[in-house]
N, C-alpha and C positions, 0 to 999 in steps of 0.2 A: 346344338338345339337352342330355340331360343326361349321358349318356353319361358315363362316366370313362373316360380313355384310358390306353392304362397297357402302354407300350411293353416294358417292364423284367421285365413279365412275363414275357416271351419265355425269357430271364436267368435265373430263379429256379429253385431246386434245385425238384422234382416232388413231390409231396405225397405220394406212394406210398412214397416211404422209396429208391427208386432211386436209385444215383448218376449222376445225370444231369438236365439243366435241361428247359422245356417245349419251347425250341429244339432240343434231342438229341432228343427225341419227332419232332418234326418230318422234320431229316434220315432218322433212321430208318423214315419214313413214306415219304419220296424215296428213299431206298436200296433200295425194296421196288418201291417203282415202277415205278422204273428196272429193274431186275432182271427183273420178271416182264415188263414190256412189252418189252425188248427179246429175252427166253427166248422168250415167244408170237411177237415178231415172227419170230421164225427158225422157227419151225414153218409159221408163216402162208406163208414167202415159198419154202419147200419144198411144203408140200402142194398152197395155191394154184397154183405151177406143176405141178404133175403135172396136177391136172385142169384146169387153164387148157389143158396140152396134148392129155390125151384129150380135153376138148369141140372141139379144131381134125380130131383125127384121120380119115381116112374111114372109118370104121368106127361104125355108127348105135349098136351095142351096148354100144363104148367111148365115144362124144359122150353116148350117155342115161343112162351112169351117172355122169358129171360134170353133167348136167343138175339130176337128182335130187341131188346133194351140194348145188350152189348152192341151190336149192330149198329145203332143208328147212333151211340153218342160213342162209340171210339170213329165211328169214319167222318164223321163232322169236324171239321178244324176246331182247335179251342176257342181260336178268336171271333170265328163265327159264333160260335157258341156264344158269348159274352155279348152279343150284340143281340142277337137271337131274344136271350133272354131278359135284357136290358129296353131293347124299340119294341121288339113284335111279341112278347107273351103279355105286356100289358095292354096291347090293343085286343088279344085273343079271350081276354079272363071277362064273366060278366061287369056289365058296365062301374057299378059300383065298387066293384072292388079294384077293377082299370083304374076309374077316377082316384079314390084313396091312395093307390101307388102313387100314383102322377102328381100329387099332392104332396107327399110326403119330403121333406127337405132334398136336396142331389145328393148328400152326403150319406141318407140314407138307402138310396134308391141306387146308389153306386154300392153300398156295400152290404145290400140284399142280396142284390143279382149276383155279386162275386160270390157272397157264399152259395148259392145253390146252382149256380153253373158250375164253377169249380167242384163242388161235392157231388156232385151227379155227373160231369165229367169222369171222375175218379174213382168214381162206384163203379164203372162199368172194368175197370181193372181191376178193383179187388173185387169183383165179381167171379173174374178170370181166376184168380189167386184163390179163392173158396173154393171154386169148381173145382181146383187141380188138388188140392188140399184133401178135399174130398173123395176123388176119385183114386188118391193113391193108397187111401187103406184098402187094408183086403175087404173083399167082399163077405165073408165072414161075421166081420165086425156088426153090419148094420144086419144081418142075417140072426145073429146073436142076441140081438137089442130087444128085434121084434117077436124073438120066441119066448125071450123073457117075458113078454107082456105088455113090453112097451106101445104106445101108438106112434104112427111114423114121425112124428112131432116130437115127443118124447127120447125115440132114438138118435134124430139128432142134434136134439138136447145135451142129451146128457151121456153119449156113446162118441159119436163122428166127428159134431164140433170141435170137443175138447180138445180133442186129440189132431185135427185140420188144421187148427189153428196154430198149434205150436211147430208145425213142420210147416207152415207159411211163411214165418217171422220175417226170416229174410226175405223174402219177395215184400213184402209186406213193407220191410225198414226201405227199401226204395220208392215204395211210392209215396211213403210218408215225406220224403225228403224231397220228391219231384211237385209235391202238390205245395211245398213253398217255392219251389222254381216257379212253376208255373202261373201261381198267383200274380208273379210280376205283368202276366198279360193284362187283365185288371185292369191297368192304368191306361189301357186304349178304351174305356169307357167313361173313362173320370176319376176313379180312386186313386187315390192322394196316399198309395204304396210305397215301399223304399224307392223302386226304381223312379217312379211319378216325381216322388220329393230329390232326387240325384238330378233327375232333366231339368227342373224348377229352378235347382242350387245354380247350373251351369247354366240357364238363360240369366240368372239376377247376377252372378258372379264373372262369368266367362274363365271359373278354374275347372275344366273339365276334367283333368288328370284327376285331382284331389277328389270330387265328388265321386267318380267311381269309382278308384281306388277306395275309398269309404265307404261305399257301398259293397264291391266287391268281400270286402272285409267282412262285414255283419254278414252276407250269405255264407261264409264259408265257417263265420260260427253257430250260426244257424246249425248249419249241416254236422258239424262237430257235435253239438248239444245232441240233437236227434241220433247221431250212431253210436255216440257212449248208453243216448234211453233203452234204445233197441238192441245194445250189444248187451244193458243188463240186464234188459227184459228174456231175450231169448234162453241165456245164461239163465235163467229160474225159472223158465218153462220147457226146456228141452226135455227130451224124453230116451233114456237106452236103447237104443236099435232101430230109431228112425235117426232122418238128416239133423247132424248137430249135436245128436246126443253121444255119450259114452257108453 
C-alpha cells in the first residue's frame, strides 16, 4: 500500500490562516453535532408524543391527523427533507418572516433547518414508539383512570404515560442514537457537522484515512455515551412484570 500515513496531521495549524489545528476542525464538527442532535432530539421527543397520543385517542378525527403526520414525514427521504426545509418553506412562510430567515447569517439558517427537520423527521418514529407503548397496556388501565374521575387528559397524564414510557426505553435508546447518525445528512445543506468538517480536513490535507478514521471514532463514542444514558435510565425506570423489569 502506498498510502503515507501521517497522523500529525491531525496537530497542524489549518491552512486557512485560522488559529486553530485540523483536530479544532474536527471538535468543532462534534460540538455542532452534539448540539443540533440533541436540540432535534427534544423537539422529536415532545411532538412525537403528542401524536403518538392523539393516534391512541378515541377520537377517529384526532387518530387521522396523527396518521397523516407519520405518513408524510417517515415516507419523504431525509435528505429531501433538508432541502424541503432549507429552499422551499422559506419561500412558503409569510413574506416577512421568509425575508428575516433569508437574512439571517448561513451558519444560522443551516442550523435552524437541521434542528427542526431532523426533530420532526424523528417525531414521527417516536410517535410510532408512544403509540405501541400505549397500546400495550391493558385496556383496564385507562378504563380505571377514567372511573376514578380523571378527564382523558389527566389519564394519560398521570396513568398511561408513565407507565408507556418506561416499556419504550429501548426503542426509544435507538432512535436516540440514529438521530446522531443521521444528523450527519445535514452537511448536504451546509452545516459544518463532524462528517462536513472530515470532507473539509481531506480536501485541505489529502489524509483521507486519518480524517475518517477520526471521525469514525467520535461516532462510536457518541454511541457509547448514549447507551450507558439509556442503559441507566431504563435500569431506574423499569417496572416488575412488563419488558425489562424483574
Amino acid at each position: 500500500m502506498s498510502y503515507h500515513w501521517n497522523w500529525g496531521i491531525l496537530l497542524s495549524p489549518v491552512s486557512t490562516g485560522e488559529p486553530t489545528t485540523y483536530l479544532g476542525w474536527l471538535f468543532s464538527g462534534l460540538w455542532v453535532t452534539i448540539t443540533v442532535s440533541l436540540s432535534a432530539w427534544v423537539i422529536a421527543l415532545i411532538v412525537g408524543s403528542l401524536f403518538g397520543v392523539l393516534r391512541t385517542v378515541p377520537n377517529k378525527w384526532a387518530s387521522g391527523i396523527g396518521t397523516v403526520y407519520v405518513a408524510i414525514f417517515r415516507n419523504i427521504p431525509l435528505i429531501v427533507q433538508f432541502f424541503i426545509w432549507y429552499l422551499v418553506i422559506p419561500e412558503l412562510l409569510p413574506v416577512s418572516m421568509g425575508n428575516w430567515f433569508k437574512q439571517l447569517p448561513p451558519s444560522a439558517q443551516f442550523f435552524s433547518s437541521s434542528i427542526i427537520c431532523l426533530g420532526l423527521f424523528t417525531s414521527a418514529r417516536v410517535c410510532e414508539q408512544v403509540r405501541s407503548g400505549i397500546n400495550a397496556l391493558p385496556r383496564g388501565q385507562r378504563a380505571a383512570g377514567l372511573a376514578m374521575g380523571f378527564t382523558q387528559w389527566q389519564t394519560y397524564r398521570y396513568v398511561l404515560l408513565p407507565v408507556a414510557y418506561r416499556i419504550i426505553v429501548p426503542p426509544l435508546t435507538s432512535e436516540f442514537l440514529n438521530i446522531f447518525k443521521n444528523s450527519a445528512v445535514a452537511s448536504t445543506i451546509g452545516l459544518l457537522d463532524l462528517s462536513a468538517q472530515a470532507r473539509q480536513l481531506v480536501d485541505y490535507t489529502s489524509q483521507t484515512y486519518e480524517s475518517f478514521i477520526a471521525v469514525t471514532v467520535a461516532y462510536m463514542l457518541i454511541n457509547l455515551v448514549v447507551m450507558q444514558l439509556m442503559r441507566w435510565v431504563e435500569a431506574r425506570t423499569r417496572l416488575p412484570g412488563y419488558i425489562g423489569g424483574k
